[in-house]
C-alpha positions, -999 to +999 in steps of 0.1 A: +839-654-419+872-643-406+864-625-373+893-621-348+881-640-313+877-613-292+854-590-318+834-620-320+830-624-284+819-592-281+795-593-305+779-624-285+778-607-255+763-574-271+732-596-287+728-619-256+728-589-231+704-572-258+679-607-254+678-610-221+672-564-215+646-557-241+621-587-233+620-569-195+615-535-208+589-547-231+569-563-197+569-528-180+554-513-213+530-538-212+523-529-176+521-493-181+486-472-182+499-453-213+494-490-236+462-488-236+436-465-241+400-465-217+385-492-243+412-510-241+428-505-268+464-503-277+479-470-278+507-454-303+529-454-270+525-493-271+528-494-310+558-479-306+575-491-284+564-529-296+580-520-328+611-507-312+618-533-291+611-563-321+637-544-340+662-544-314+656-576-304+659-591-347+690-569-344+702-589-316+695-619-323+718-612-358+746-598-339+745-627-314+746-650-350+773-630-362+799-639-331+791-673-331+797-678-365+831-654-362+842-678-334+834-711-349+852-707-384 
């Protein structure tokens, strides 16, 4: 892949910033009344957001892959 340096870099820094945000965000979900109904159950506000947050964080992870690749080859 022929990726000039400082794309690549930016592409690392985009998917490690996105890593380290999202798993936070995803702990105050967890936290929040909304997530779970009065059985206990999970709500479509934690659905949701649980599926939001693995696909940003699979997107992430890719983009992060990406970089490093671009700025080893």
């Amino acid at each position: 892949m022929d990726l000039p340096t400082p794309l690549a870099l930016v592409l690392v820094i985009a998917g490690l910033w996105s890593i380290l945000v999202w798993p936070v965000f995803l702990k105050r979900v967890l936290k929040d009344p909304q997530a779970r109904d009065a059985n206990g159950a999970p709500t479509r506000f934690l659905t949701t957001n649980l599926m939001m947050i693995s696909t940003a964080i699979i997107f992430a992870l890719a983009t992060a892959v990406i970089g490093v690749r671009g700025l080893i080859s």
